[in-house]
C-alpha positions as CSV (number, residue, x, y, z in Angstrom):
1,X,3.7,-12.4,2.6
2,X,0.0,-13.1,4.1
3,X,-2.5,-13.4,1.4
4,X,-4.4,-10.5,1.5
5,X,-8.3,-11.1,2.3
6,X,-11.0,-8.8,1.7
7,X,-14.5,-9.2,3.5
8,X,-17.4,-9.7,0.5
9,X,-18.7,-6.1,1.0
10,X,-14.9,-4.6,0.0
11,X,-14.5,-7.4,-2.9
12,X,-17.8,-6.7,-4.2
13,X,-16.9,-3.1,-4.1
14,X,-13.8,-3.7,-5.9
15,X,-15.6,-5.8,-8.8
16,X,-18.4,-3.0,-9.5
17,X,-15.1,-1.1,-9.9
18,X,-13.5,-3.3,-12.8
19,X,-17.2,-3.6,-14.1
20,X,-17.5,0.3,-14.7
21,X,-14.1,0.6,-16.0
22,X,-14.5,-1.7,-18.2
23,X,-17.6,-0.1,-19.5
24,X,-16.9,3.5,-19.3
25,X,-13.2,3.3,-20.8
26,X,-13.3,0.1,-23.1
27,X,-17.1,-0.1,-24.0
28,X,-16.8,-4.0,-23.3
29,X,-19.5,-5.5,-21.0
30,X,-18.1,-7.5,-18.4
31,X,-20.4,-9.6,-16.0
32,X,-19.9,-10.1,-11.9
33,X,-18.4,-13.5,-12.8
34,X,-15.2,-12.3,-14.9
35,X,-14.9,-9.1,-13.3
36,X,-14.7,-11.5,-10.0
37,X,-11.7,-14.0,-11.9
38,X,-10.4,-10.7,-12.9
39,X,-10.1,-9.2,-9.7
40,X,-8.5,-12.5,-8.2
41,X,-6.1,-12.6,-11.2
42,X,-4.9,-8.9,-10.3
43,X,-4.2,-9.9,-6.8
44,X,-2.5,-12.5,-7.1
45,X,-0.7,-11.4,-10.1
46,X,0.4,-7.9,-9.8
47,X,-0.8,-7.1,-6.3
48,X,2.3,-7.8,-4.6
49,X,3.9,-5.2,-6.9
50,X,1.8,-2.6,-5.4
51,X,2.1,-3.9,-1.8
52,X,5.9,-4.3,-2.0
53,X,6.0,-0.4,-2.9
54,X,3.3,0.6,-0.6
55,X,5.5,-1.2,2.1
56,X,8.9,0.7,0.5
57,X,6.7,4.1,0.8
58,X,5.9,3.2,4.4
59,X,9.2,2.3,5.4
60,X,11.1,5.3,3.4
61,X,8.5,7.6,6.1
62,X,9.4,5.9,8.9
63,X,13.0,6.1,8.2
64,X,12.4,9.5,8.0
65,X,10.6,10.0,11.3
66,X,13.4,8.3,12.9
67,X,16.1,10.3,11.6
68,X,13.9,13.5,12.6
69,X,13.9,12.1,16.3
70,X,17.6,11.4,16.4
71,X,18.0,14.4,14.8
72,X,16.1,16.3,17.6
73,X,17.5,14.1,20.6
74,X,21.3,15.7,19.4
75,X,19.8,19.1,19.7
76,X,18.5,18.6,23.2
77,X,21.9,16.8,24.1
78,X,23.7,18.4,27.3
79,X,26.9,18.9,26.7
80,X,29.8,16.8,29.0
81,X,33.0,16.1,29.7
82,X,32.8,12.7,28.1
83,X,33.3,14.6,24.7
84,X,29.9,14.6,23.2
85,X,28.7,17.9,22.3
């Protein structure tokens, strides 16, 4: 897997995030610095458990997709004498 970059805008973003969660739901004060360690500790911890199922979610719709097209390809079939419909 690729390591997953985010441009300083997003990460910044991201950290403000941890920083008011960490405030609002555990009353603990956390400064840019460890909210930053903290976000790169996520990532690179835990984050490819939530990519892995973000890529088994995609794949489980596109499976899906294709079994609608086959799906619709055997109902516009003609039928023949080769034996197919």
């Amino acid at each position: 897997m690729a390591e997953i970059k985010f441009t300083k805008e997003e990460k910044s973003i991201l950290v403000d995030k941890l920083k008011v969660y960490f405030e609002e739901e555990l009353n603990l004060e956390m400064g840019q610095f460890d909210c930053d360690f903290l976000l790169d500790f996520i990532s690179t911890e835990i984050g490819s458990y939530y990519y892995n199922r973000g890529l088994s979610d995609a794949q489980s719709i596109v499976l899906g997709k294709m079994e609608d097209l086959s799906d619709a390809f055997y109902e516009i079939e003609q039928p023949t004498s080769f034996g197919s419909k």
